[in-house]
N, C-alpha and C positions, 0 to 999 in steps of 0.2 A: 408314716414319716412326716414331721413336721413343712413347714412350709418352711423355713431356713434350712433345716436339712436337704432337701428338696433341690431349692437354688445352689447350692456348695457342689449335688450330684451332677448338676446340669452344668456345673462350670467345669467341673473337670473332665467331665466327658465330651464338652465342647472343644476344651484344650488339647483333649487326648485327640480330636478328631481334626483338629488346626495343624499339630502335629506332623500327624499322618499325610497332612497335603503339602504343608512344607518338606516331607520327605519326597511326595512326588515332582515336588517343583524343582528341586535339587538334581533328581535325575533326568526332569524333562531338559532341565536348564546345561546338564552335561552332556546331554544325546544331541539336544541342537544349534549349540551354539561350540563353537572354538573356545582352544585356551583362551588363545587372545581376546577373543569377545567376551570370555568369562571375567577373565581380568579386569577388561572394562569396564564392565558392571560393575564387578566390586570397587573401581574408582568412583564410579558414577552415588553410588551408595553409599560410599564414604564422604562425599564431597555435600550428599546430602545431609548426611551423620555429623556434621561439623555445625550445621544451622541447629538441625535437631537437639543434639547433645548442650553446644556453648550458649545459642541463643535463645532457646525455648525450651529446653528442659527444666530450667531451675525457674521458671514463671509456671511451667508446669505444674513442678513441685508445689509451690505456693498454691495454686489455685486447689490440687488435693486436700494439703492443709488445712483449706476454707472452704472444700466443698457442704460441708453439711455445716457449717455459720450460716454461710450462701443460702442453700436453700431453705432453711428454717428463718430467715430473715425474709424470702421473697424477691429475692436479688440475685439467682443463680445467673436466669437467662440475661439480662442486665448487665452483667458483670463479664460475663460470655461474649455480647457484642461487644464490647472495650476491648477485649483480650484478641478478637477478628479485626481489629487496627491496626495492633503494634505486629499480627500473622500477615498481614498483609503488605506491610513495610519490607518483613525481612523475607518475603516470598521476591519483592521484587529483586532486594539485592542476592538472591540468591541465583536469579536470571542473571542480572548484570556479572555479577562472578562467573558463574557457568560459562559464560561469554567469550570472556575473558581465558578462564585457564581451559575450555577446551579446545578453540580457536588456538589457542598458540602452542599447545601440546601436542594433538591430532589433527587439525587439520591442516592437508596438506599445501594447500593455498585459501587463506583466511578469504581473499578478494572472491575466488572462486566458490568456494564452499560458506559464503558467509550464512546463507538462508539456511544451510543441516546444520552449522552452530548453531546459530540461532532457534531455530526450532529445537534442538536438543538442551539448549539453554534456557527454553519455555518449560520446556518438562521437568527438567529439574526444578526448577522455581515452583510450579505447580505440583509436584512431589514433595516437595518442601511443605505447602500449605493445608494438602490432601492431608497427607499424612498424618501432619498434627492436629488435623479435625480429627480424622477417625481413631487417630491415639488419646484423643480428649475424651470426645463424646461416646463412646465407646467403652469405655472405664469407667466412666462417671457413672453410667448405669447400673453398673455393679457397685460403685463406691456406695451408689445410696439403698442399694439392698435389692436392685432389680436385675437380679444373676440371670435369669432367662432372657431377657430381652437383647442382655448383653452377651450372652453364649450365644445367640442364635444369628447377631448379627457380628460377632468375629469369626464366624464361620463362615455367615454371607460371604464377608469381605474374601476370606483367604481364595473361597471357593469360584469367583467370577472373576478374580486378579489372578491366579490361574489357570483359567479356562481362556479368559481373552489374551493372555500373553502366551497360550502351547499355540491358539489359533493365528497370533500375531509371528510369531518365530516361526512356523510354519512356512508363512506367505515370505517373511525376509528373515533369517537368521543372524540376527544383530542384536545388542548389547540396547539398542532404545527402545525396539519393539517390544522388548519384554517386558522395559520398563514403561511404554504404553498401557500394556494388560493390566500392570500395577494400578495404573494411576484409577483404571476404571472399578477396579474392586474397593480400592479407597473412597472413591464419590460415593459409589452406591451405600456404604457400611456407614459413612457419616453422615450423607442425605435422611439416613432413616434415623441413625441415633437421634440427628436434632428432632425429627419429629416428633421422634416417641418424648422425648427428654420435654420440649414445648409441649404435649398435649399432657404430661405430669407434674408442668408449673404452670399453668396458665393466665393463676393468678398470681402478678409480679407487680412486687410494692415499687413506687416510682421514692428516689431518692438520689441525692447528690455523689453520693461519695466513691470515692477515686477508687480505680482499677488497683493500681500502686499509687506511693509513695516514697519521696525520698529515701525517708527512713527505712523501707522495709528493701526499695531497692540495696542500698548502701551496706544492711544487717544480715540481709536472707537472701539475694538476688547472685548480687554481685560473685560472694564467694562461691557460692553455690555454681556459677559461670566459670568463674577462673576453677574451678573442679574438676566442671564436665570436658570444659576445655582441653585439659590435662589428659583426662579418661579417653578424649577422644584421637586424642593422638596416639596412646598407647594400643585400642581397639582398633581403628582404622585410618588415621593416619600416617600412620607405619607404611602405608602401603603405595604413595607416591613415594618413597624413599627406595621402597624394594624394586617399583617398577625402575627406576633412574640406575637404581646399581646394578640388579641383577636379573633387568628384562622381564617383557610383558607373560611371557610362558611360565617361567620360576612365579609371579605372580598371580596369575591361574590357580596353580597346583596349589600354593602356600593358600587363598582366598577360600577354595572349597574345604582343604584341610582343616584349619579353623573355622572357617564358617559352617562346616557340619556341626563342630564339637559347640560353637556359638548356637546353633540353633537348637540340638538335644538342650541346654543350660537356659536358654530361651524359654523352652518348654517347661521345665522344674519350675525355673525362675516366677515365670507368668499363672502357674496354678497355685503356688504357695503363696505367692505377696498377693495374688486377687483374692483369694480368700482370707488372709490373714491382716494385710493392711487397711483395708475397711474401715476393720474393728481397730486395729493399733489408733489409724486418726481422729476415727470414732473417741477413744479415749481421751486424745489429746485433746481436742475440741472442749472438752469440759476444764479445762485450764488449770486444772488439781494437780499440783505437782508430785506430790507423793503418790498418785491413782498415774500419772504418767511414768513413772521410774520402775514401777510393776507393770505395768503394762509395758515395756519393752524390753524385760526381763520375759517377760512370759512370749513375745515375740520372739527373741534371740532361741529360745527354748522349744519353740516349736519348732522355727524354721533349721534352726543350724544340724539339728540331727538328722533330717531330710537331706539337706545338702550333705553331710557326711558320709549318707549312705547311698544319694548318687554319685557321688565322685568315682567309688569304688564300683560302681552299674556303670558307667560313663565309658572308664579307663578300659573293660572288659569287654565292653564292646567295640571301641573304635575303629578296628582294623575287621569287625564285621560289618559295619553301618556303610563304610569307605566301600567294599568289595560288592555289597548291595545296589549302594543310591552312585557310583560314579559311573563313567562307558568307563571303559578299558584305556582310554585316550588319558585320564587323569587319574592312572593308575600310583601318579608318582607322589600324590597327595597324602597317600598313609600316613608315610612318616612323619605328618604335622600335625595331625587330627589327635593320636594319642596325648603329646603334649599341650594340647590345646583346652583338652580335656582337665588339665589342672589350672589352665587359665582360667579359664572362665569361672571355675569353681571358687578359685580366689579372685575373682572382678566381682560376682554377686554375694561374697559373704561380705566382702569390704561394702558393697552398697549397703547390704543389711545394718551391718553394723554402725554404719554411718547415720543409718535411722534416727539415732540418740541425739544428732544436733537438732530434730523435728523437736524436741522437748521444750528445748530456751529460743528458737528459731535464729540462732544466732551460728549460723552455718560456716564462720570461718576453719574451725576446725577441721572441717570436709578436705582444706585443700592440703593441706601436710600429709597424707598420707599419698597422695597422684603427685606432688612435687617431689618426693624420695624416688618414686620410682620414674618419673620422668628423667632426672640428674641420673639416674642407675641406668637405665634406657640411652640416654646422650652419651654418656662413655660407653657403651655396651656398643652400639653403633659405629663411635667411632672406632675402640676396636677393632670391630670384625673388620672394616673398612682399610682399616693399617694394614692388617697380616691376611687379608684378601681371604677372609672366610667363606665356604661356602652356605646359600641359602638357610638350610636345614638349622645353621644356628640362630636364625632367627628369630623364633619362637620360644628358645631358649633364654636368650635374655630380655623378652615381654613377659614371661610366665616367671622368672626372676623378679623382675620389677614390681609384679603384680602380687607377688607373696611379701615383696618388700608393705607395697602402700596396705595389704591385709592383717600384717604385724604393726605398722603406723599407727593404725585408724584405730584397732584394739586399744592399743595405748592412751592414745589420745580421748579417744571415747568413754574412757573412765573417768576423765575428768568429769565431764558431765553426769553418767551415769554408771552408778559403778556394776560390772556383769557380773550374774551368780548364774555361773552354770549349772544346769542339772549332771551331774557329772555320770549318773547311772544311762540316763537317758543318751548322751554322748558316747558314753564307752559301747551300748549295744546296736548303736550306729554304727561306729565305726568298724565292729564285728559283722555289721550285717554285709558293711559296703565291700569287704573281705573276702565275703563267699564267692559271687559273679566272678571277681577278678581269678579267685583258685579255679572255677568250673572252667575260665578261658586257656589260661595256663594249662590244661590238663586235658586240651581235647584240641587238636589242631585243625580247624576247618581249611577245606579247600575250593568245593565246589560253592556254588551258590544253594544250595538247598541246606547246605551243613552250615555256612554262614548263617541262614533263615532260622536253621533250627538252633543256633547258637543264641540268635536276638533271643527268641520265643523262651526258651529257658533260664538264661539271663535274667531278661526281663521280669518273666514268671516269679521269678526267687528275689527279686528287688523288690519288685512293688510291692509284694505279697509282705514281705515283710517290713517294707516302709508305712505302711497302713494300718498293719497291728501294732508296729512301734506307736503312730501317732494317737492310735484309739485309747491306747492305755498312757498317753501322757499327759500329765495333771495342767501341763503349762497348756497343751491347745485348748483342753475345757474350758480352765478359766477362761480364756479368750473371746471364746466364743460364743460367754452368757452375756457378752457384750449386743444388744439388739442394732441395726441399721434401722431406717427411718422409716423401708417399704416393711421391713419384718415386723414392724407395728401394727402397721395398718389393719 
């Protein structure tokens, strides 16, 4: 087995094993904490998702973009402390908010309780900063072809931000302590990334040149903001609006119900694009437009038939994943999880696709597609609101919205670059994603050992054929006679 092969095995077995703890974290986090506590979290995570998503996602992106410019220049780690300025800026006002909208939400006398805001509004800020180290640095290891160092340390991280937060809810069962455990599994996974990352540039060219610029804020930034912005209201935003109308419990149940079917697409999501966008920015980097227009053709080709054929693993499983990973306490969550299940599938193909604005970096396009469905979402809202709907259609008209900005972005994405699908390739995806869902229809679990045996077969006949699908597709090969920077060495 080659040394690239090698690193792709080691990342997805790392994924598959991050997985598997976010499945336990999911059931530690239902056994010991309250709806309402649940809830909370899911505000607390969203409010952090609002910094992540609007104000450092799209400097994110950039920085992928230019990771291997960066370091073939000697200006990685360089450029990395520039980027720890403007992280540190919006970590503060991430406190100052926190502050702000928890103080005046939950607690019950601001004067009295000012010091648990505040402390709870330290954490989030430092959640805020944690986070996007270990989301940077962490990635990066892989971006430049160091798959092991980077499997081993997203495992660290999920593995001791788990372990300190069952031991933290333990001691207090609350919505902060858990997100204490978080915060330490985040230090530890980015304390090590920088190191590793620093003793693999050591040598850094000293030069002037600017983290951003105007220009590239105003062309690639901005839109790319007003985007995530959009996205992030659709994903978790939403969800101050359900607590205010329809209570912190309905909120709970709706959180885990999605957030399961979020985190399985989590899962897809994070083993395809880490192994497959590497190589896609790998390409880009070389500034060849016509080498960029095939290469994201042969992305769209790899990845979309994956996704195709978990949608159909997804939908199949839902209402066994729910009956596994909840107590019984949030038994009322099923009925979101299945439709979530198509959320999410149309949130990550619309990202994929959106890919195409990386080509000309000229990322206004990004935003028409989260603006139909935000406008779609707004009246959809107010609706239910008018004729006093209940919760359950909630997720109805996000996964609306969300097929809406996935047929947008298609459209619009052609302008740029025009899609050739492998139409064979799609069509025996879509057959594959077909089977899981007949085997679920056709056998009714009840206990938990027949839900278990429901995954395990499921599963078995998803991947199993998601993997020979991939081996025999002509689009991941070419892809991935694309070398990274370590695969040289």
């Amino acid at each position: 087995m080659t040394k690239k092969n090698l690193g792709m095995v080691w990342l997805a077995l790392a994924r598959l094993g991050q997985a598997l703890i976010g499945l336990v974290a999911l059931r530690a986090m239902t056994y010991w904490l309250s709806v309402e506590q649940f809830a909370l979290l899911g505000l607390m995570t969203a409010f952090a998702g609002f910094f992540g998503l609007f104000l450092i996602n799209p400097v994110g992106q950039y920085i992928n973009r230019h990771t291997h410019q960066w370091h073939q220049q000697g200006i990685l780690l360089t450029q990395m402390k520039k980027y720890n300025t403007y992280l540190s800026i919006l970590s503060l006002l991430a406190t100052a908010g926190g502050l702000v909208w928890y103080g005046s939400t939950h607690a019950q006398s601001l004067t009295r309780e000012f010091w648990t805001s505040l402390l709870i509004a330290c954490s989030l800020g430092l959640f805020v900063w944690l986070g996007t180290w270990n989301n940077t640095l962490v990635p990066m290891l892989n971006m430049l072809g160091r798959r092991g160092q980077s499997a081993l340390l997203g495992m660290l991280t999920v593995t001791l931000a788990l372990s300190a937060s069952i031991l933290l809810v333990m001691w207090q069962a609350e919505a902060v302590t858990w997100l204490y455990g978080q915060l330490i599994g985040l230090a530890v996974g980015a304390a090590a990334a920088l190191h590793l990352l620093s003793a693999n540039n050591s040598h850094q060219a000293e030069g002037s040149r600017s983290f951003l610029d105007w220009s590239t804020v105003k062309d690639y930034c901005l839109p790319l903001a007003i985007a995530a912005g959009m996205l992030w209201a659709l994903t978790g935003g939403y969800r101050f609006v359900v607590e205010s109308r329809w209570g912190a419990y309905n909120l709970g149940l709706l959180v885990l119900g999605m957030g399961v079917a979020s985190q399985f697409w989590s899962i897809i999501e994070a083993i395809t694009t880490q192994i497959v966008y590497p190589k896609y920015y790998h390409r880009l980097s070389a500034n060849n437009h016509n080498d960029s227009l095939m290469a994201f053709n042969q992305m769209i080709n790899t990845i979309m038939p994956i996704y195709l054929a978990m949608l159909g693993l997804g939908v199949a499983m839902a209402s066994n994943l729910l009956a596994i990973l909840a107590d019984p306490r949030f038994a009322g969550a099923a009925i979101f999880c299945s439709i979530g299940m198509l959320l999410e599938a149309c949130r990550a193909s619309t990202n994929m696709i959106n890919q195409a604005a990386q080509i000309n970096k000229k990322t206004t396009s990004m935003i028409y597609p989260y603006l139909v469905a935000i406008i779609f979402s707004l009246i959809g809202f107010a609706f239910l609101y008018k004729i006093d709907a209940p919760v359950s259609a909630v997720p109805w008209v996000l996964t609306t919205a969300m097929l809406l900005a996935l047929v947008t972005s298609t459209l619009k994405m052609q302008q740029i670059a025009r899609l050739l699908p492998d139409y064979k390739i799609w069509a025996m995806a879509s057959l594959l994603g077909l089977l899981p869902v007949l085997l679920s229809a056709s056998f009714d679990a009840r206990t938990v050992w027949q839900h278990i045996a429901m995954l395990a077969t499921c599963g078995t006949v998803g991947m199993a054929g998601t993997i020979t699908m991939t081996k025999y597709n002509p689009s991941f090969h070419a892809l991935m006679t694309t070398f990274l920077p370590a695969e040289t060495e």
